[in-house]
N, C-alpha and C positions, 0 to 999 in steps of 0.2 A: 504494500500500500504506500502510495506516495505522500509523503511527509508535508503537512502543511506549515512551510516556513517563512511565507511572508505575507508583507498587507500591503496594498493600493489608497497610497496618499495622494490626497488632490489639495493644492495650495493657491487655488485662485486663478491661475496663470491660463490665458488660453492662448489659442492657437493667430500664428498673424494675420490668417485668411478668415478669422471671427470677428466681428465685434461682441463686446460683453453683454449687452441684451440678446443677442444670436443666440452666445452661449450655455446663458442663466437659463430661457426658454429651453433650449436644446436638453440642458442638463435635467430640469426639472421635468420636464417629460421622459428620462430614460430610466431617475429614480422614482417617479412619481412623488415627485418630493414638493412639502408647502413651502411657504415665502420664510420663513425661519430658518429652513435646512438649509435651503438655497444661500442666506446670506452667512451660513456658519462656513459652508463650503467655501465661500468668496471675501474671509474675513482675512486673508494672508496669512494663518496660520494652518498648520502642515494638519489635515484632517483624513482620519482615515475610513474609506471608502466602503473596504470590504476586509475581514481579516477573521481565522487565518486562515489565508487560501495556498492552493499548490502555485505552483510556476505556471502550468497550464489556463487554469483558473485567473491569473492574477494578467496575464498574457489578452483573455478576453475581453475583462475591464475595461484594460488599457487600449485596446480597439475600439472599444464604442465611446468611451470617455475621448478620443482623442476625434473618432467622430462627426458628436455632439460639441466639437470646436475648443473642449477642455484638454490640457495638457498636464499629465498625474507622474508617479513615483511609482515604480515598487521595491522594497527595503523589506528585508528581513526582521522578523521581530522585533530583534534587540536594536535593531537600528541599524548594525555595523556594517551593511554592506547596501549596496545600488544595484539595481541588475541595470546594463544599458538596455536603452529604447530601441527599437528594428532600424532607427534612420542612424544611431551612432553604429550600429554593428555594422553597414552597411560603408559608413564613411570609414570607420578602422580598415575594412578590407580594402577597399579601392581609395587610400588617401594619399596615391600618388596621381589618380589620375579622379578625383571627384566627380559626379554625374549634377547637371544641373538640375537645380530643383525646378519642377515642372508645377506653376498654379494650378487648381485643383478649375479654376475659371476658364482654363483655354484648352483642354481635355477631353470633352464632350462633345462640341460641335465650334467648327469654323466661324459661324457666327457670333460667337461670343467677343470676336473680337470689334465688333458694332457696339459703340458702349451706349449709354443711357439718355432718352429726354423725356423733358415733364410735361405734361398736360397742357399746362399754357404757351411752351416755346411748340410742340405739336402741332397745336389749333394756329399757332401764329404762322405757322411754316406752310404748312395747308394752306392757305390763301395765295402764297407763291407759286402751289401746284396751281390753284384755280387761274392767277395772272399767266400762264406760263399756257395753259390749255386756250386762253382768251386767244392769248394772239397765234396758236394753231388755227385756229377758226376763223379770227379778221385776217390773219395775212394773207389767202388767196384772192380777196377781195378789196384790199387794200396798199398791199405792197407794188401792184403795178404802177398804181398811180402815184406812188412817192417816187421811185424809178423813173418813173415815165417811161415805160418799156414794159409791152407782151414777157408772161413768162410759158413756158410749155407747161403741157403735162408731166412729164417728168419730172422739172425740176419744180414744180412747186407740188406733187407728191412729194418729192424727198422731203422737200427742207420743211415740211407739213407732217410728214414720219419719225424726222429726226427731232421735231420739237416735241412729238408726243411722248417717244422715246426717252427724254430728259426729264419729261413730268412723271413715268411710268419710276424710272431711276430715283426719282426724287420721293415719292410716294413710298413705294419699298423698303426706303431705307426708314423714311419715315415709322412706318408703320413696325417694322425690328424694331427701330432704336426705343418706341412706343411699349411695345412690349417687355424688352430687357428691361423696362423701369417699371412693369408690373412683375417681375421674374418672372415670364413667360418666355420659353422659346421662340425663338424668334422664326421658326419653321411657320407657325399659325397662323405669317402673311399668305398661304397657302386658300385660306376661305375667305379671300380675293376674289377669287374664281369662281365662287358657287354663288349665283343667282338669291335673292333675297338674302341669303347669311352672309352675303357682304358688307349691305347694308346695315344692319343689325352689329354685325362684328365691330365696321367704322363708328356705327354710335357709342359702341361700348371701347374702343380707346379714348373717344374723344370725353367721356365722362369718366372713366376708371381712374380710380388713385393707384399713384405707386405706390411701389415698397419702401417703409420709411427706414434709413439709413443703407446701409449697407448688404449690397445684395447677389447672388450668385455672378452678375453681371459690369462688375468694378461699385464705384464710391455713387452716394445720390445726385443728380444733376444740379449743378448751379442754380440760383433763386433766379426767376426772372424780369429782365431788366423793364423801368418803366413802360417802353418803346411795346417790348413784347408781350405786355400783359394788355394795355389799351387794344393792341391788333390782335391779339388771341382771346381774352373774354370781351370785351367793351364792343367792338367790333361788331360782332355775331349777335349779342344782347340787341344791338341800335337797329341792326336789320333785322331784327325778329322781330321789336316795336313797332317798327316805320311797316314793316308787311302784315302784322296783325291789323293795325292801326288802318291802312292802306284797302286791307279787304272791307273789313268792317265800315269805314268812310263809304266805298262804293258795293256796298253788295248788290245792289240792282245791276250795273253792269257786270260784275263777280258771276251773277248768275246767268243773268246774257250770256255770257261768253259759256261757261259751261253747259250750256242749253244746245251750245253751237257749236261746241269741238265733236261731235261725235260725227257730223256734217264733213268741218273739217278737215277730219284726220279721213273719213272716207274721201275725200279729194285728192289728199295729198297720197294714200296708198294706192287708188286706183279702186278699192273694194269699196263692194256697193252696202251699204246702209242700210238693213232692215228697220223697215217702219217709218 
């Protein structure tokens, strides 16, 4: 039977890829432990965790303690010895040629290297998509007469492809960087694609809060500046007044009009119009 000679000390310290509210949650969920354990655990004094366990035992601990973003000890009873941790046994072997430490943040997926934005620099960047799509659409109808010169089909296809192309680029990244600040993979620009869940998805970055402080995706985004909070909420607010406001002024013609797109739209597609 294997001899149980040592206990698993935790002294507070975490991991540098944690912050210490990460941690304390992390921890108090793996001991189920209340607000009192938690703060005995994180008082800088040497606490022991579990004891007396084997080496095996004391081995697993130390795996999920380290985890949940805490970094422990294990010491023999009496105190008088340390076992090292699997990264010192590891550096003892190879400490003529060291292996770089690899973030636990760039491991999982390429995207992780798109780091974080917030809600209001989002909504304010989003309006550059919308300028940038404007003049995909006035520039076949506008740009000749600044030129003063016919352009082909061709080339006002491209240069009408190549601007869509910079909103689509733009958008994408948007919507990553959007998510890395909700800790969301950033793969779930994917339901882009799907018909009404696009919709629905883009409502929910544009209202979703991020993860506050620090998160699988680097540090929280910058607060944002004057400029980008008037253009990201104020913005959006003053044209949803001016068009409630706008409907409601003329609903007589509000209704005209809806009475008559069904007309229309059958003109404009060619199909005919029941009733």
């Amino acid at each position: 039977m294997k001899r149980k000679d040592y206990k698993v000390l935790f002294e507070g310290q975490i991991l540098p890829d944690f912050s210490e509210a990460e941690a304390r949650n992390n921890l108090a969920r793996l001991f189920n432990a209340d607000e009192q354990r938690i703060n005995r655990l994180f008082s800088g004094k040497p606490y022991a965790v579990r004891k007396p366990v084997t080496e095996k035992e004391a081995r697993k601990y130390e795996k999920a303690i380290n985890k949940a973003g805490g970094q422990c000890r294990i010491v023999t009873m009496d105190g008088s010895k340390t076992l090292p941790s699997p990264d010192e046994k590891n550096t003892s072997i190879f400490a003529d040629s060291p292996l770089p430490k690899t973030s636990r943040q760039n491991t999982l997926e390429p995207l992780r290297l798109i780091r974080r934005i917030g809600r209001t620099r989002y909504l304010a960047l989003s309006w550059l998509v919308v300028a940038i799509e404007a003049v995909a659409f006035l520039l076949p109808d506008y740009l000749p007469m600044l030129i003063g010169a016919a352009l082909t089909i061709q080339q006002t296809v491209s240069m009408v492809l190549g601007i869509h192309s910079l909103a689509i680029m733009l958008t994408l990244y948007l919507v990553i960087t959007r998510l890395h600040d909700m800790d969301r993979s950033g793969w779930l620009w994917l339901f882009l694609v799907i018909p009404i869940v696009n919709i629905l998805f883009l409502f929910w970055l544009s209202v979703g809060s991020g993860s506050e402080g620090k998160n699988n995706y680097g540090d929280p985004p910058l607060p944002p500046a004057n400029l980008t909070r008037a253009v990201g909420i104020y913005l959006p607010l003053s044209l949803l007044v001016v068009g409630v406001a706008g409907a409601y002024l003329n609903q007589e013609q509000l209704v005209a009009w809806i009475q008559l797109l069904p007309e229309a739209t059958s003109e404009w597609t060619g199909l005919e119009y029941p009733g």
